[in-house]
C-alpha positions as CSV (number, residue, x, y, z in Angstrom):
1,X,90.2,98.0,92.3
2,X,89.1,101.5,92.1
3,X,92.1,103.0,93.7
4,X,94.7,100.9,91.5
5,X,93.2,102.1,88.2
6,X,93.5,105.6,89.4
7,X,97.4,105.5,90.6
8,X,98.0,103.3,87.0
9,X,96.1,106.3,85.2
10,X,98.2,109.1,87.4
11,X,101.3,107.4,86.4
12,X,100.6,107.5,83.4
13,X,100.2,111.1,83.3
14,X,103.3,111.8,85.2
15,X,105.3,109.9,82.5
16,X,103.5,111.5,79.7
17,X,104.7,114.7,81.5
18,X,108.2,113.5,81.8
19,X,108.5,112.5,78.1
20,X,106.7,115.6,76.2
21,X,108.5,118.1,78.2
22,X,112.3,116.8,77.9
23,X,112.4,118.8,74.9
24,X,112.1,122.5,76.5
25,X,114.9,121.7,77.8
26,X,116.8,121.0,74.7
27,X,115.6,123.8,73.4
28,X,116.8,126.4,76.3
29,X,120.3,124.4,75.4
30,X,120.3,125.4,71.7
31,X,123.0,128.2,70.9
32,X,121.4,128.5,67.5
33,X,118.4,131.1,66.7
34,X,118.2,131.7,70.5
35,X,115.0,133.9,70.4
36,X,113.3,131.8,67.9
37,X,114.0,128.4,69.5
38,X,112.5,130.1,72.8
39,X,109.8,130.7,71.8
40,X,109.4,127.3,70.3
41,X,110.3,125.8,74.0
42,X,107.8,127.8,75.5
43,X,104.9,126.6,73.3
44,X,106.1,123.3,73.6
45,X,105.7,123.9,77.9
46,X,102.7,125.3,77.0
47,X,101.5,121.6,75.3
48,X,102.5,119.9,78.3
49,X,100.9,122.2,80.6
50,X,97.5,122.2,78.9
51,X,97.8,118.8,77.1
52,X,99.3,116.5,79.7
53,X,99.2,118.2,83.1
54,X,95.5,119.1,82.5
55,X,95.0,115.4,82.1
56,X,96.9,114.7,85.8
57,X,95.1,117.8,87.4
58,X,91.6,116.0,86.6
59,X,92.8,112.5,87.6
60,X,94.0,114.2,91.1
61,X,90.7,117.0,91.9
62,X,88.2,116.2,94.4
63,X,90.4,113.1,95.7
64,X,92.9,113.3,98.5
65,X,95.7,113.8,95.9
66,X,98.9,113.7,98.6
67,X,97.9,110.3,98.9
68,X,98.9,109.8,95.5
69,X,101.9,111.8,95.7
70,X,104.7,109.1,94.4
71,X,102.4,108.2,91.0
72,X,102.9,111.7,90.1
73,X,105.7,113.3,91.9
74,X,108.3,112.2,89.1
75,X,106.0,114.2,86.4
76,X,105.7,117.3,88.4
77,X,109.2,117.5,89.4
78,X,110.5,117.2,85.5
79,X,108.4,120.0,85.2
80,X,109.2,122.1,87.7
81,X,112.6,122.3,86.4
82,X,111.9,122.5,82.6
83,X,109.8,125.8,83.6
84,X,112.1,127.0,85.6
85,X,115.3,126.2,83.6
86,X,113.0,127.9,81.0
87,X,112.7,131.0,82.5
88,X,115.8,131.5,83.4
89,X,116.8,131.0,79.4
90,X,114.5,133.5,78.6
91,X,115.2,136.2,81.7
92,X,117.8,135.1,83.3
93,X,115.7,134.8,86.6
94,X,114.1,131.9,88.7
95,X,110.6,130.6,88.3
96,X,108.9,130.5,91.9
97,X,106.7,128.0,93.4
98,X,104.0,130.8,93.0
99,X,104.3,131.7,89.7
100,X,103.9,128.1,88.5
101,X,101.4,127.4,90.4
102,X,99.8,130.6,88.9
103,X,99.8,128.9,85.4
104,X,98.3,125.4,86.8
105,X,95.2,127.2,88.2
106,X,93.4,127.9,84.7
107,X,93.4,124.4,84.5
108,X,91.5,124.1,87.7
109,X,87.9,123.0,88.1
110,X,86.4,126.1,89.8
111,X,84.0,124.4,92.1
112,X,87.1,122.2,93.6
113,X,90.1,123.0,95.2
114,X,92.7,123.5,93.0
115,X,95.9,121.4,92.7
116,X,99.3,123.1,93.6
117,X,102.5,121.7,93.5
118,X,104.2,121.3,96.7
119,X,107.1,122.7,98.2
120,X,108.8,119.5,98.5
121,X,108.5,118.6,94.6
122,X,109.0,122.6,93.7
123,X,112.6,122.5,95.8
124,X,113.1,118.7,94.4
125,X,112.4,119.9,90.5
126,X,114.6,122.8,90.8
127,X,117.5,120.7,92.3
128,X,117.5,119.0,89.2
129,X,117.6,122.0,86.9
130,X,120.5,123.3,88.7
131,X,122.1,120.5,87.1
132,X,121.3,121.8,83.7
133,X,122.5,125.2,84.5
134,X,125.9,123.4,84.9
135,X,125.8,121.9,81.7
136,X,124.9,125.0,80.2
137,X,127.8,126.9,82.2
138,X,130.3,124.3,81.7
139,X,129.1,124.4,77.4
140,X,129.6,128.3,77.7
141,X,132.8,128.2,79.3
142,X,134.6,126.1,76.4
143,X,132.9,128.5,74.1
144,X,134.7,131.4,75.8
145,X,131.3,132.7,77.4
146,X,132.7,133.1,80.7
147,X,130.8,136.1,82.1
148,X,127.3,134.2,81.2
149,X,128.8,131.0,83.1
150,X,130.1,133.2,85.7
151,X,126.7,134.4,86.2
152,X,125.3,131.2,85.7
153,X,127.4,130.0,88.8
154,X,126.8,132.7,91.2
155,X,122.8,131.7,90.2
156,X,123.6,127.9,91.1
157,X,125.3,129.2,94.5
158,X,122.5,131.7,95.6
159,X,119.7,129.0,94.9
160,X,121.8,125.8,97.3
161,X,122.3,128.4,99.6
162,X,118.5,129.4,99.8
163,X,118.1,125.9,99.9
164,X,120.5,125.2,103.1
165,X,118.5,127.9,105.0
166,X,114.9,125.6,104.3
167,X,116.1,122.1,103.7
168,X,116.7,121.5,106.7
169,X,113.4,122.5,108.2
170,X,111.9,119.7,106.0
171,X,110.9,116.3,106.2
172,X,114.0,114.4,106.3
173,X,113.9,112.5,102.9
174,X,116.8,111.0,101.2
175,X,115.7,112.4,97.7
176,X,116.3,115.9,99.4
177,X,119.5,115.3,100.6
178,X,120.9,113.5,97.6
179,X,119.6,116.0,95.6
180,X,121.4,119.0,97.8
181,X,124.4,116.6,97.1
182,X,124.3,116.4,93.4
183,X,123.4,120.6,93.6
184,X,126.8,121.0,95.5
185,X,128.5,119.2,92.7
186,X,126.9,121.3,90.2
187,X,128.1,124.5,91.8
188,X,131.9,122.7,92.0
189,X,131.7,121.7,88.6
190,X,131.0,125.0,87.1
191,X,133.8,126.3,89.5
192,X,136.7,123.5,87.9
193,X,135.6,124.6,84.4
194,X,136.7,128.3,85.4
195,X,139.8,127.1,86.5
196,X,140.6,124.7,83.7
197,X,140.3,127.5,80.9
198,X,143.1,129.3,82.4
């Protein structure tokens, strides 16, 4: 009985995750009062991190938390890629597993070991935020931005490729592979928009 409360209260968490943070990433989208909406979307990452992931972090310390892996991967993924599709709106750079990890460990009891996200999610959430950068590309090529989506692509490209090199040293999980999928058709997208404005 113990054990089901836990997952139902670790799911919960994960979608509370997965609904506050949605709107970083509509943020990072916004054309209008760029610097000013950033800094909105990275108070509002901020919230999650210390509102909502806090509240998963002490649901998942001191218990053997990879057994409880599917309750919350879903949460940490979306936020893997709304940090990382946040960074690169503010720098133009990726967000590594480290450095988000970095932010998590604040939140850490001390006397336990602290949670980290795992590879597997880290790669899975920023699979999914390649897909944003093709949104973004494909919006800043019909608005005649095509040196930002040309950079934009070449981003997409370097991060499947990384990803070919590990990928396949992984566990062999359908998410990963469907996910390198939709990835590839990110990077082809951006690639058709190029040759549709001309």
């Amino acid at each position: 009985m113990y054990e089901n409360e836990k997952r139902e209260r670790v799911v919960k968490a994960s979608r509370d995750i997965t609904m506050n943070i949605k709107k970083v990433i509509f943020q990072v989208h916004s054309k209008d009062n760029k610097e000013e909406v950033l800094e909105k979307a990275g108070k509002d990452l901020e919230a999650v991190r210390e509102q909502h992931f806090a509240r998963l972090m002490k649901e998942l310390q001191g218990t053997d938390f990879w057994k409880l892996r599917r309750a919350y991967s879903p949460g940490v993924q979306e936020y893997v890629e709304d940090a990382t599709f946040y960074k690169f709106g503010m720098s133009g750079t990726l967000c590594t597993l480290d450095e988000i990890n970095s932010t998590l460990l604040p939140l850490s009891d001390p006397s336990l070991e602290p949670l980290q996200i795992n590879i597997l999610d880290y790669i899975l959430g920023l699979a999914d935020m390649t897909r944003e950068l093709m949104r973004m590309a494909i919006g800043r090529i019909s608005d005649g931005e095509v040196k930002f989506a040309q950079r934009i692509c070449q981003f997409v490209r370097q991060i499947h490729r990384e990803l070919l090199l590990v990928v396949p040293q992984m566990d062999d999980s359908y998410d990963m592979k469907s996910k390198m999928e939709v990835m590839l058709q990110s990077v082809i997208k951006i690639e058709n928009g190029f040759t549709q404005t001309n």
